[in-house]
C-alpha positions as CSV (number, residue, x, y, z in Angstrom):
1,X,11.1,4.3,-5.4
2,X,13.9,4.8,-3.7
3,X,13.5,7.8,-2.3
4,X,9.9,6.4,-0.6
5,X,12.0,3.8,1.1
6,X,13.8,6.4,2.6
7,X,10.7,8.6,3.4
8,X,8.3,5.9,4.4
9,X,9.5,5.3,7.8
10,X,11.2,9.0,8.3
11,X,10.0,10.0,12.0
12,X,9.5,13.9,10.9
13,X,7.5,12.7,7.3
14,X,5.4,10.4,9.3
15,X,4.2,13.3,12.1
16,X,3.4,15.2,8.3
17,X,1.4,12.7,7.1
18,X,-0.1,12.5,10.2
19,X,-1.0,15.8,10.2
20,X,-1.5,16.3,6.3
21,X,-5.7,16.5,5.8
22,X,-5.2,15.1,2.1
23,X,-3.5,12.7,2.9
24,X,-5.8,11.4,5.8
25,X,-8.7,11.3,3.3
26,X,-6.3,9.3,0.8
27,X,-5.5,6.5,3.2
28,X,-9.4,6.7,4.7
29,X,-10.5,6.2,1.1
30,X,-7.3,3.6,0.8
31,X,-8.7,1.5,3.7
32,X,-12.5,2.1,3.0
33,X,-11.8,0.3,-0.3
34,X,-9.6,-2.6,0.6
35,X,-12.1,-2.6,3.5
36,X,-15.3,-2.5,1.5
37,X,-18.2,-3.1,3.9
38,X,-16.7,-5.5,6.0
39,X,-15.3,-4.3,9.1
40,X,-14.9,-8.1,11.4
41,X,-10.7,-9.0,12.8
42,X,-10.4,-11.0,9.3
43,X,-10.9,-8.2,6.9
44,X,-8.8,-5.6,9.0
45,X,-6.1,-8.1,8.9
46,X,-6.5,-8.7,5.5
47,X,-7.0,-5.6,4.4
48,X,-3.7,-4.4,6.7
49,X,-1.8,-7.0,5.0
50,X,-2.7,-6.2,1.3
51,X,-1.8,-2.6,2.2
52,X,1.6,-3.4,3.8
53,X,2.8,-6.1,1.4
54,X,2.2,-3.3,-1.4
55,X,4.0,-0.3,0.0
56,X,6.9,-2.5,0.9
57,X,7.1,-5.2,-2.6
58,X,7.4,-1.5,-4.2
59,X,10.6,-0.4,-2.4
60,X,11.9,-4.1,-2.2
61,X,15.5,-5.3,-3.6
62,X,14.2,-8.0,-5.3
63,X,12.2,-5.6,-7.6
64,X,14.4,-2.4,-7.9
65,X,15.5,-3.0,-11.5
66,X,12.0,-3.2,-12.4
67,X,10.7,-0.2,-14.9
68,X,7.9,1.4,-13.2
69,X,5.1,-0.5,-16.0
70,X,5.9,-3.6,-15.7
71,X,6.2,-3.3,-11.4
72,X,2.6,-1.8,-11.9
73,X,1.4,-4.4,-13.7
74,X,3.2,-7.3,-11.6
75,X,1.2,-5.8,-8.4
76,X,-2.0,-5.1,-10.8
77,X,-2.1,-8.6,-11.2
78,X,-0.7,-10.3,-7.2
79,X,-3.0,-7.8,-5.6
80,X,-5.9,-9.4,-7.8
81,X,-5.0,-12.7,-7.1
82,X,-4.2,-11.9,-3.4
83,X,-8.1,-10.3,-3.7
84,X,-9.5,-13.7,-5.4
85,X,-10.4,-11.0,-8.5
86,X,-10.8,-12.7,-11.7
């Protein structure tokens, strides 16, 4: 994890991902799901901040002595919540 905090916001592995095809389907897919058929300001917004508070609560202080299970878990169960899934 902490070697994605470092990446995430590296100018030259940005431009890659930019450029990367995979990876343009991945976050298409990404955003298609937190998305779903909606497509209105509110579930842009929504969606944008579901996706953001994830990649970031992953690399945060807070959580870095976290084992990798029980982080998964912990974000298994906010993002449902965050979602309004049972």
């Amino acid at each position: 994890r902490g070697v994605v905090s470092v990446l995430q916001f590296d100018p030259v592995i940005i431009r890659l991902q930019a450029e990367h095809e995979p990876f343009q389907r991945f976050i298409e897919r990404l955003y298609a799901a937190l998305l779903g058929t909606e497509a209105g300001v509110e579930a842009r917004l929504h969606a944008a901040m579901l996706s953001s508070a994830i990649s970031v609560a992953v690399m945060h202080p807070l959580v870095a002595d976290l084992d990798a299970e029980t982080l998964r878990a912990q974000l298994i169960q906010m993002s449902r919540r965050m979602l309004d899934l049972p």
